[in-house]
PDBQT receptor file of N, H, CA, C and O in Angstrom, charges set to zero:
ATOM      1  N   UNK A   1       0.836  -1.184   0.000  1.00  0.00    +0.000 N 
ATOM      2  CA  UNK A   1       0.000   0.000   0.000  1.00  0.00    +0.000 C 
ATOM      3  C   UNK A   1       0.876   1.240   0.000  1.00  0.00    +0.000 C 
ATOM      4  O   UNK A   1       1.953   1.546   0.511  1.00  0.00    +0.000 OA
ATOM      5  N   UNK A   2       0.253   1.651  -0.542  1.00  0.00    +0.000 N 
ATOM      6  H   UNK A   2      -0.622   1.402  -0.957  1.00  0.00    +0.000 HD
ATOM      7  CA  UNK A   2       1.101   3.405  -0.687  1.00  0.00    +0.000 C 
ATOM      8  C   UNK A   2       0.076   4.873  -0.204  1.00  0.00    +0.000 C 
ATOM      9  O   UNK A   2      -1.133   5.007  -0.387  1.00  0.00    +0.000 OA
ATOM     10  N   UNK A   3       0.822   5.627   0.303  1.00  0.00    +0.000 N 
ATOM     11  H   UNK A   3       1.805   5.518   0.452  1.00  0.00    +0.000 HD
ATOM     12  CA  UNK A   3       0.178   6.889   0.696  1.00  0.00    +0.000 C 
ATOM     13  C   UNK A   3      -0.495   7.832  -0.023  1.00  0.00    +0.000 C 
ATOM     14  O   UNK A   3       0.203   8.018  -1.020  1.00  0.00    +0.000 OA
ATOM     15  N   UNK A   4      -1.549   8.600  -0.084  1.00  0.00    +0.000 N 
ATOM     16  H   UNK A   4      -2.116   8.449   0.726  1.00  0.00    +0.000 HD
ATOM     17  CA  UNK A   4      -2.300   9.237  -1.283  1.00  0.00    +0.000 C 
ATOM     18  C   UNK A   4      -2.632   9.997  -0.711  1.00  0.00    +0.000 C 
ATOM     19  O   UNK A   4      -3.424   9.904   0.228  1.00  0.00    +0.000 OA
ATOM     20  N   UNK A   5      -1.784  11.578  -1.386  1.00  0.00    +0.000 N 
ATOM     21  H   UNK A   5      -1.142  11.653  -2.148  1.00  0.00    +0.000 HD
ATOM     22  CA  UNK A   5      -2.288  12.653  -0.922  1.00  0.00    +0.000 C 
ATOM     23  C   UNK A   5      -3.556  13.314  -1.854  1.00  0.00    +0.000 C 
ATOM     24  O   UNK A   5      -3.701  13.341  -3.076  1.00  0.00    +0.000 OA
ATOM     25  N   UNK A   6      -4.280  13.756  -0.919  1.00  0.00    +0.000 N 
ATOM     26  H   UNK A   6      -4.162  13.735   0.074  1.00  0.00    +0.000 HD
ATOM     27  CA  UNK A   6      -5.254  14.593  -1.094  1.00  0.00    +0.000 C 
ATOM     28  C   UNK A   6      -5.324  16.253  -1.617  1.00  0.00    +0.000 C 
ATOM     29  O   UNK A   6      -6.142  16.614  -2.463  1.00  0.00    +0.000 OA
ATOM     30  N   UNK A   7      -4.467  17.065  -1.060  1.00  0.00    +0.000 N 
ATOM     31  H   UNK A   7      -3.802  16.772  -0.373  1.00  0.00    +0.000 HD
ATOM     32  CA  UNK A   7      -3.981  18.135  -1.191  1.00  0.00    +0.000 C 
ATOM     33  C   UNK A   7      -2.663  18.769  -1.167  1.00  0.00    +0.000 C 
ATOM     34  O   UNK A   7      -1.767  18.682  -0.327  1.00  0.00    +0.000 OA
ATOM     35  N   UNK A   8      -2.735  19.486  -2.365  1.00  0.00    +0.000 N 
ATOM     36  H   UNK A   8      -3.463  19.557  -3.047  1.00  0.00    +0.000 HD
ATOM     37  CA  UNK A   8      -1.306  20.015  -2.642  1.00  0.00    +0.000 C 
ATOM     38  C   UNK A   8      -1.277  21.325  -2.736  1.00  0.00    +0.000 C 
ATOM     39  O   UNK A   8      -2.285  22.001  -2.531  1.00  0.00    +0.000 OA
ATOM     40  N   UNK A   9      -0.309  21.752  -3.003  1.00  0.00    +0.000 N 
ATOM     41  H   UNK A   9       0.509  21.202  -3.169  1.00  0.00    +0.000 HD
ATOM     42  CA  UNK A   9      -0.050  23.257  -2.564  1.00  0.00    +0.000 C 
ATOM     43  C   UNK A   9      -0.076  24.223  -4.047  1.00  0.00    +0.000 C 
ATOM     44  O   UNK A   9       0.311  23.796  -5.135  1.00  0.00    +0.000 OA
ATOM     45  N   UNK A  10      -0.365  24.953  -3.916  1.00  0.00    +0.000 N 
ATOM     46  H   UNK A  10      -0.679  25.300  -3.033  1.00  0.00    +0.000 HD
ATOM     47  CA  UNK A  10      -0.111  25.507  -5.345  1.00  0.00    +0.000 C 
ATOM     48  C   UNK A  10       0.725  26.954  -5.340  1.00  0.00    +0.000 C 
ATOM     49  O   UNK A  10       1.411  27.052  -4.322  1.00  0.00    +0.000 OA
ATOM     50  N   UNK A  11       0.803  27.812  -6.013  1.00  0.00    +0.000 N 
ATOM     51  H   UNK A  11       0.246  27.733  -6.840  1.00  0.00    +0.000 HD
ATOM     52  CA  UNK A  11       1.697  29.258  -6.070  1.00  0.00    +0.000 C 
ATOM     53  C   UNK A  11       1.262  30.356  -4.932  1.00  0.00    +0.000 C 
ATOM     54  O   UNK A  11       1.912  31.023  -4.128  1.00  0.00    +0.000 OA
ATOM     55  N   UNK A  12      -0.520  30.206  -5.315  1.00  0.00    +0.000 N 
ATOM     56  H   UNK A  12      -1.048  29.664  -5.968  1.00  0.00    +0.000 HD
ATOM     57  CA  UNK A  12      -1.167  31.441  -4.576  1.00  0.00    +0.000 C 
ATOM     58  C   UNK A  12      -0.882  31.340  -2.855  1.00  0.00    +0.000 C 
ATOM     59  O   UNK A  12      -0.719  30.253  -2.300  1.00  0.00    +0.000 OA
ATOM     60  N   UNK A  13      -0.852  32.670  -2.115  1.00  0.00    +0.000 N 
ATOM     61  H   UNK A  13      -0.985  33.553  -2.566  1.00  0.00    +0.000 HD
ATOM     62  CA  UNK A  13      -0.657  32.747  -0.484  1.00  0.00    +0.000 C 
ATOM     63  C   UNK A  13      -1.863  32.435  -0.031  1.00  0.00    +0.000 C 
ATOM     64  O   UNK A  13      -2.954  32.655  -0.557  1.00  0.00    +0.000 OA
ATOM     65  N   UNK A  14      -1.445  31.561   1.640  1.00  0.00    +0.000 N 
ATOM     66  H   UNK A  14      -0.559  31.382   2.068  1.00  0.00    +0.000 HD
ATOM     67  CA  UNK A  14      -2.783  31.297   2.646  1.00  0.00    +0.000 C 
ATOM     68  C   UNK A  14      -3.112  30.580   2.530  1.00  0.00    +0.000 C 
ATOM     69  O   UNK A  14      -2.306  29.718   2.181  1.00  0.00    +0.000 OA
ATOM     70  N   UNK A  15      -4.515  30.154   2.673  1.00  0.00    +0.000 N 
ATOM     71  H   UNK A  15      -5.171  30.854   2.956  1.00  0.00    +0.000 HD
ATOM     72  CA  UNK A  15      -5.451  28.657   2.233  1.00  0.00    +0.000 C 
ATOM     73  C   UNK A  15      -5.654  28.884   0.728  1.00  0.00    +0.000 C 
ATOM     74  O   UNK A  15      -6.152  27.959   0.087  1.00  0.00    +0.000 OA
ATOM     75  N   UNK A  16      -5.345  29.930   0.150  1.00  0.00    +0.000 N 
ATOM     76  H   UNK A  16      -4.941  30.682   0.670  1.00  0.00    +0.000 HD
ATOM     77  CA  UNK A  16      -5.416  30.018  -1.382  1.00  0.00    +0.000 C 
ATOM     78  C   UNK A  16      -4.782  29.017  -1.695  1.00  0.00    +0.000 C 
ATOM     79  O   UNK A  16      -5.536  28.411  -2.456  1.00  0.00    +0.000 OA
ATOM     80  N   UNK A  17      -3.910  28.481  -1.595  1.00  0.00    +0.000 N 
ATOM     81  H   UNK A  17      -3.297  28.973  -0.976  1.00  0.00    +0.000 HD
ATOM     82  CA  UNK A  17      -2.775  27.573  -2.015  1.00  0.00    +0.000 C 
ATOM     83  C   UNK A  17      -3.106  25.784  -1.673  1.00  0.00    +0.000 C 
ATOM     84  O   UNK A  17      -2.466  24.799  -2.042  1.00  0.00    +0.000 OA
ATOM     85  N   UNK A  18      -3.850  25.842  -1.173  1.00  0.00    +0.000 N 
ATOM     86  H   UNK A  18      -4.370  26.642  -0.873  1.00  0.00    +0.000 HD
ATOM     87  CA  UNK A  18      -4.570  24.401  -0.666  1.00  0.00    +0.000 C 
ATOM     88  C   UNK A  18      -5.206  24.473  -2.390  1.00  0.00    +0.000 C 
ATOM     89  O   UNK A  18      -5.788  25.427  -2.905  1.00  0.00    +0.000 OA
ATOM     90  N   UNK A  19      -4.784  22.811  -3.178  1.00  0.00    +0.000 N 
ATOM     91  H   UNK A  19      -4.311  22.036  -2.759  1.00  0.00    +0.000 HD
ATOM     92  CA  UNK A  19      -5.567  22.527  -4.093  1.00  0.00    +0.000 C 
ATOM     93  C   UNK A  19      -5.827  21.167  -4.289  1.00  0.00    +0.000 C 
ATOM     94  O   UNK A  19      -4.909  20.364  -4.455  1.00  0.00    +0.000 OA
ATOM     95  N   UNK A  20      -7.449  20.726  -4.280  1.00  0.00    +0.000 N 
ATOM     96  H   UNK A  20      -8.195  21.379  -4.146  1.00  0.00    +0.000 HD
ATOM     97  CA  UNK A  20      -7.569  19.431  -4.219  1.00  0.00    +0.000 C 
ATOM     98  C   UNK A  20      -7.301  18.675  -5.437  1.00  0.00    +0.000 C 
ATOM     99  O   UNK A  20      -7.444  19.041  -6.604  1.00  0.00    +0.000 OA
ATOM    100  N   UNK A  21      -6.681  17.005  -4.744  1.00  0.00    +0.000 N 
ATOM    101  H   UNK A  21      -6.565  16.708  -3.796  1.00  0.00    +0.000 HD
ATOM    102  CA  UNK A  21      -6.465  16.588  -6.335  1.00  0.00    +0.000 C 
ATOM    103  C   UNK A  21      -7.647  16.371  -7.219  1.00  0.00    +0.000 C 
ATOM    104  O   UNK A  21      -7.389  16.148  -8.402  1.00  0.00    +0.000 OA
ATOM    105  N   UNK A  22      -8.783  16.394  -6.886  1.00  0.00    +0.000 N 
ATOM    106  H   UNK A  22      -8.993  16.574  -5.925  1.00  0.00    +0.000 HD
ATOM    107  CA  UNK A  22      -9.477  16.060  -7.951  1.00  0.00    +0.000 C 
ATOM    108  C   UNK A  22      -9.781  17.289  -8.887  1.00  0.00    +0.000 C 
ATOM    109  O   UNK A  22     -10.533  17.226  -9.859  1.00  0.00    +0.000 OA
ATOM    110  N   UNK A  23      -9.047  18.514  -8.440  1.00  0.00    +0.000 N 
ATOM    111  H   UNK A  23      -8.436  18.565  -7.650  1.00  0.00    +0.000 HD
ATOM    112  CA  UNK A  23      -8.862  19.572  -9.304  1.00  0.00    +0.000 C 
ATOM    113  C   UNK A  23      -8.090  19.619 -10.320  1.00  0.00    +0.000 C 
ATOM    114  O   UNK A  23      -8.130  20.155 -11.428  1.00  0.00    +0.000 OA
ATOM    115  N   UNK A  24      -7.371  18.959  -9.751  1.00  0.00    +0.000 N 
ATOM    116  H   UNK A  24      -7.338  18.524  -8.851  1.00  0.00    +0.000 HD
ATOM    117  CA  UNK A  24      -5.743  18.788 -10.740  1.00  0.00    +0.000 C 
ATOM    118  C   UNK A  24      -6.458  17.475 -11.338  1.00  0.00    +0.000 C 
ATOM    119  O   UNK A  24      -6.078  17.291 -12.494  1.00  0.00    +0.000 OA
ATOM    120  N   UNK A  25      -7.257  16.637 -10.957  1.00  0.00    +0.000 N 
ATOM    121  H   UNK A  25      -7.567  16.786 -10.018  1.00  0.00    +0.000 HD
ATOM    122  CA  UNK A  25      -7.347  15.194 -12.409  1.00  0.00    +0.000 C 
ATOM    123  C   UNK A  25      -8.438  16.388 -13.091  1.00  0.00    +0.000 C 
ATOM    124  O   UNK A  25      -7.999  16.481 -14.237  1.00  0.00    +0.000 OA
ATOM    125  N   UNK A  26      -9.520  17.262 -13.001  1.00  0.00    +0.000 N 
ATOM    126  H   UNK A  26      -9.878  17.186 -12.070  1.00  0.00    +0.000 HD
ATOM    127  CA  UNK A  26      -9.641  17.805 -13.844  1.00  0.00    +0.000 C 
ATOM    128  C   UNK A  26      -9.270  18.280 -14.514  1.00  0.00    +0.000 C 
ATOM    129  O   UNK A  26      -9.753  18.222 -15.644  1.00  0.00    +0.000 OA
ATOM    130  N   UNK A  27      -8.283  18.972 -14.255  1.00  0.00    +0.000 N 
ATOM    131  H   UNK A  27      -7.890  19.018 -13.337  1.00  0.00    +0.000 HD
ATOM    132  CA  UNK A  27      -6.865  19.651 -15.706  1.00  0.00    +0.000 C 
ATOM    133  C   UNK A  27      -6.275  18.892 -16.833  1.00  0.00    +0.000 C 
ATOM    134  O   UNK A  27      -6.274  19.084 -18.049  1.00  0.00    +0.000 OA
ATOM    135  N   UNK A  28      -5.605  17.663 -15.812  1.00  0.00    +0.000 N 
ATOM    136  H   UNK A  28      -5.606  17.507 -14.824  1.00  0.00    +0.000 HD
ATOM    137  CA  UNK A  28      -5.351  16.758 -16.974  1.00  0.00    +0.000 C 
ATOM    138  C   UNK A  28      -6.597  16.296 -18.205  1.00  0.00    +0.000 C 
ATOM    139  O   UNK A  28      -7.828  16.318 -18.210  1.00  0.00    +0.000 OA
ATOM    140  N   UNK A  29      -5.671  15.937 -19.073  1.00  0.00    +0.000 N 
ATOM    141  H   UNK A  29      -4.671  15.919 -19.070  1.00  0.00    +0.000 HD
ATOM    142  CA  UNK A  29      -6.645  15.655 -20.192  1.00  0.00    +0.000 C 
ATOM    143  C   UNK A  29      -6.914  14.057 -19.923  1.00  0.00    +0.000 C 
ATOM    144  O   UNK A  29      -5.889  13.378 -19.861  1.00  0.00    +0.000 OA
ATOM    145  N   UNK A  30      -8.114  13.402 -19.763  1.00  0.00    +0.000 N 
ATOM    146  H   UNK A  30      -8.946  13.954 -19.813  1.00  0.00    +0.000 HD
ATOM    147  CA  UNK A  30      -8.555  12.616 -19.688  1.00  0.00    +0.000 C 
ATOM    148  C   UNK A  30      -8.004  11.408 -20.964  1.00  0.00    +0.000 C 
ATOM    149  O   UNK A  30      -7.371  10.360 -20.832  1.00  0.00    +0.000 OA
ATOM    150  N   UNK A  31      -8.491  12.008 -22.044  1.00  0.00    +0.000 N 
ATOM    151  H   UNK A  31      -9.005  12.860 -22.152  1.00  0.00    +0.000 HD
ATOM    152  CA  UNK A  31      -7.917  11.190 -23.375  1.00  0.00    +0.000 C 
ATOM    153  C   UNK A  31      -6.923  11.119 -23.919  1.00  0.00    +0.000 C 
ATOM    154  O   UNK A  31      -6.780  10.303 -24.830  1.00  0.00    +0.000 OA
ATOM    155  N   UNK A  32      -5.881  11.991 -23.512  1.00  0.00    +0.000 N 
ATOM    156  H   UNK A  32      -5.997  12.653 -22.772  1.00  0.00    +0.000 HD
ATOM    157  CA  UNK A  32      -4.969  11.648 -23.597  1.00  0.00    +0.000 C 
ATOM    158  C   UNK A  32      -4.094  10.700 -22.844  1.00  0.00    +0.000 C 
ATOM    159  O   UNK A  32      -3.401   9.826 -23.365  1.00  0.00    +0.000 OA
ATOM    160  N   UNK A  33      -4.236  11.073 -20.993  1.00  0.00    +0.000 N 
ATOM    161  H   UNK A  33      -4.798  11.783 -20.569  1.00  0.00    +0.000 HD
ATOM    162  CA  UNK A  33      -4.004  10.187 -20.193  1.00  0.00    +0.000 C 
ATOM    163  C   UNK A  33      -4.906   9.029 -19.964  1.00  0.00    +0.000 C 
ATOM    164  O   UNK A  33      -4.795   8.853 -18.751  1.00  0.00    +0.000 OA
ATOM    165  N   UNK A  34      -5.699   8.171 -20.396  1.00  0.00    +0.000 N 
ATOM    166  H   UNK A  34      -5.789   8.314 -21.382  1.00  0.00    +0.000 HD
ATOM    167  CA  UNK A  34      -6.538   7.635 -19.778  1.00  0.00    +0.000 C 
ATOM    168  C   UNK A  34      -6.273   6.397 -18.310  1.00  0.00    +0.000 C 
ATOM    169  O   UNK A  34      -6.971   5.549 -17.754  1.00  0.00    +0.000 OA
ATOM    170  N   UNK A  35      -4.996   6.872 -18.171  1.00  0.00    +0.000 N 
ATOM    171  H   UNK A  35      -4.429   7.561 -18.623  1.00  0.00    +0.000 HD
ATOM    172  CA  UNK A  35      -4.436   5.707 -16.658  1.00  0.00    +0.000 C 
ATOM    173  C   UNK A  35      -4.121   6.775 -16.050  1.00  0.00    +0.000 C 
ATOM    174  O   UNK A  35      -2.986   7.224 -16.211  1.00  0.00    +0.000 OA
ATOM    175  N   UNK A  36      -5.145   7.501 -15.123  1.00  0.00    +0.000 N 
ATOM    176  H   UNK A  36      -6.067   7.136 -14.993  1.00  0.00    +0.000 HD
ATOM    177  CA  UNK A  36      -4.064   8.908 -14.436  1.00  0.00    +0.000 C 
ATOM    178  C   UNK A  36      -3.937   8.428 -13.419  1.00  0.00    +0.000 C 
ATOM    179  O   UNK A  36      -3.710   9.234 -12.517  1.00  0.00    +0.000 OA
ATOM    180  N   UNK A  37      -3.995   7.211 -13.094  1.00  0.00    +0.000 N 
ATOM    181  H   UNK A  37      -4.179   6.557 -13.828  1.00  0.00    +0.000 HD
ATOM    182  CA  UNK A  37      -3.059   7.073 -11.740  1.00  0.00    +0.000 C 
ATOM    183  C   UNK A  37      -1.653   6.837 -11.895  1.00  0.00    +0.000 C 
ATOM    184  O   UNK A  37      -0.911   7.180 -10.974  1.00  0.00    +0.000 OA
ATOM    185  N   UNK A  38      -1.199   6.325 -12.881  1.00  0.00    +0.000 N 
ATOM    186  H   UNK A  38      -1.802   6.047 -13.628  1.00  0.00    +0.000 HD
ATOM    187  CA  UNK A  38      -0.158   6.218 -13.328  1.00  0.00    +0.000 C 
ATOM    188  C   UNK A  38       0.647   7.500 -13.344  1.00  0.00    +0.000 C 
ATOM    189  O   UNK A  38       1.806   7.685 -12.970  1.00  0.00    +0.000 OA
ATOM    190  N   UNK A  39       0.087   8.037 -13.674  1.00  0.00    +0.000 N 
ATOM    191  H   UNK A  39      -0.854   7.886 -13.978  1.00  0.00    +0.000 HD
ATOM    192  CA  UNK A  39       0.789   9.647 -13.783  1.00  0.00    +0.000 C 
ATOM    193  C   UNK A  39       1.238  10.198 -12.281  1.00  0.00    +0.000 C 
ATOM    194  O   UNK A  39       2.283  10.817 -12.082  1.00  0.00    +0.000 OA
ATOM    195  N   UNK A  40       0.167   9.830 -11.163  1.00  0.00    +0.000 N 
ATOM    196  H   UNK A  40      -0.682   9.327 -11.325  1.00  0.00    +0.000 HD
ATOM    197  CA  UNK A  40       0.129  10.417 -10.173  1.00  0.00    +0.000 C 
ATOM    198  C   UNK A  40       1.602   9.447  -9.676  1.00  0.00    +0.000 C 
ATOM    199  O   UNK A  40       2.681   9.956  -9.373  1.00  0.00    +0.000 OA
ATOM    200  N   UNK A  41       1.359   8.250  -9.691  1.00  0.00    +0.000 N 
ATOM    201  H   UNK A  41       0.483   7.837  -9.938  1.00  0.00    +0.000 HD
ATOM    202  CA  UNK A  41       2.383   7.324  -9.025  1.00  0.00    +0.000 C 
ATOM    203  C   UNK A  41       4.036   7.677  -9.354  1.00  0.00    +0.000 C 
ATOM    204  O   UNK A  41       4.979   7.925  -8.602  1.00  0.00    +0.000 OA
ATOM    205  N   UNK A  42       3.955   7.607 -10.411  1.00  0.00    +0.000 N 
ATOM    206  H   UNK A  42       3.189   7.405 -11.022  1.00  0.00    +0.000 HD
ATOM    207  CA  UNK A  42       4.990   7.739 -11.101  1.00  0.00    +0.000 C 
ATOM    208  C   UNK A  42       5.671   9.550 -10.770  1.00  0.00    +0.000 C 
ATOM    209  O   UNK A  42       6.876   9.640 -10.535  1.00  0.00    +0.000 OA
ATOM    210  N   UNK A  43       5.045  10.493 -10.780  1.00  0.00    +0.000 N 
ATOM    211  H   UNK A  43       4.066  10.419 -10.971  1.00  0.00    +0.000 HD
ATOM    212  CA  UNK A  43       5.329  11.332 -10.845  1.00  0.00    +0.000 C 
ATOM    213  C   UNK A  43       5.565  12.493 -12.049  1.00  0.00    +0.000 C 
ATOM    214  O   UNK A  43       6.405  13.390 -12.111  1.00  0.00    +0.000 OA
ATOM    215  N   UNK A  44       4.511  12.125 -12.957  1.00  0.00    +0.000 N 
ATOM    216  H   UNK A  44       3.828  11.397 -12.907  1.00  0.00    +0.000 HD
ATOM    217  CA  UNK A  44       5.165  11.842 -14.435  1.00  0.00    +0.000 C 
ATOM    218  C   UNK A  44       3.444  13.499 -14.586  1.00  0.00    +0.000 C 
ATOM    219  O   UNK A  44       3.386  14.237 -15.569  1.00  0.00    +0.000 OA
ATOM    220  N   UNK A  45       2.451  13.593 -13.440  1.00  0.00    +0.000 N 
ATOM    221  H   UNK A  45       2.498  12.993 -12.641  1.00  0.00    +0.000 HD
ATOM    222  CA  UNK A  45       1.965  14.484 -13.521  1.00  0.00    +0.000 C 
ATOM    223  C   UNK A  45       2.222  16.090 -13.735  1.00  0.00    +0.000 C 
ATOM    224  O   UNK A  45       1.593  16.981 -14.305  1.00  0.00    +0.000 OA
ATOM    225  N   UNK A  46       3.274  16.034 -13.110  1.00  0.00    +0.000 N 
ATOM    226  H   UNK A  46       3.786  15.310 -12.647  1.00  0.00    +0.000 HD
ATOM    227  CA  UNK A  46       3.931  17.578 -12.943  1.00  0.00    +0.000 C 
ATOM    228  C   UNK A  46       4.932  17.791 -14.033  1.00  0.00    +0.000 C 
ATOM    229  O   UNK A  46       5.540  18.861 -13.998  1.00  0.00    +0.000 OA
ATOM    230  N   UNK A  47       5.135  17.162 -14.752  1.00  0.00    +0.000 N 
ATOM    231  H   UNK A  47       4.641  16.293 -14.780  1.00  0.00    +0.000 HD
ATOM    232  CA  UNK A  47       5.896  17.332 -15.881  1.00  0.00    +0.000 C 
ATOM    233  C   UNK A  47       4.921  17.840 -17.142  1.00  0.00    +0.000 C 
ATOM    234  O   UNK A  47       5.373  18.196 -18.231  1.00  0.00    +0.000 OA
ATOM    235  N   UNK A  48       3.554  17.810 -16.811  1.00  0.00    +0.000 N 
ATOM    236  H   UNK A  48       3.186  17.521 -15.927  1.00  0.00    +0.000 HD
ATOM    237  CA  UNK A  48       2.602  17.764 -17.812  1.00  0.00    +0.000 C 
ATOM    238  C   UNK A  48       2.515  18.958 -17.813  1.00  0.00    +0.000 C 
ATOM    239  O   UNK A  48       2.613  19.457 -16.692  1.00  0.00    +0.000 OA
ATOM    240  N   UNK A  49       2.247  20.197 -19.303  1.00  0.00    +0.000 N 
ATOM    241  H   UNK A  49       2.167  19.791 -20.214  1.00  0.00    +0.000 HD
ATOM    242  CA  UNK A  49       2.192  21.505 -19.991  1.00  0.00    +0.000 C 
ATOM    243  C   UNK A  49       1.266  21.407 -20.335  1.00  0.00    +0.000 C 
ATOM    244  O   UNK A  49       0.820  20.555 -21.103  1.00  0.00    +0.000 OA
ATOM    245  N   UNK A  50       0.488  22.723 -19.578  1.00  0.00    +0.000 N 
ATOM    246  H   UNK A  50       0.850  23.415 -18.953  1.00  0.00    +0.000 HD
ATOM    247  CA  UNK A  50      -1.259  23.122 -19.820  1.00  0.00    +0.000 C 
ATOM    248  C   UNK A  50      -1.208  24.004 -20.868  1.00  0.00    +0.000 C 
ATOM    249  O   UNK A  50      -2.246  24.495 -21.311  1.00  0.00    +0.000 OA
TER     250      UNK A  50
């Protein structure tokens, strides 16, 4: 089993900066990724250009 965060931090100050992941799987493109856990595991999310 592995640990799964929920919230990550983003640029903006304060609780502005609290961002949930299911915000961020909305960003990603679905059809292009269609295994986004893979992305998350791997680390291979934050490399991704919006």
């Amino acid at each position: 089993k592995s640990a799964i965060a929920h919230f990550y931090l983003g640029k903006s100050k304060e609780l502005k900066r609290i961002i949930h992941k299911a915000k961020l799987d909305q960003v990603v493109d679905k059809e292009k990724h269609p295994n986004i856990h893979q992305l998350w595991q791997s680390g291979a999310i934050w490399r991704e250009k919006e």
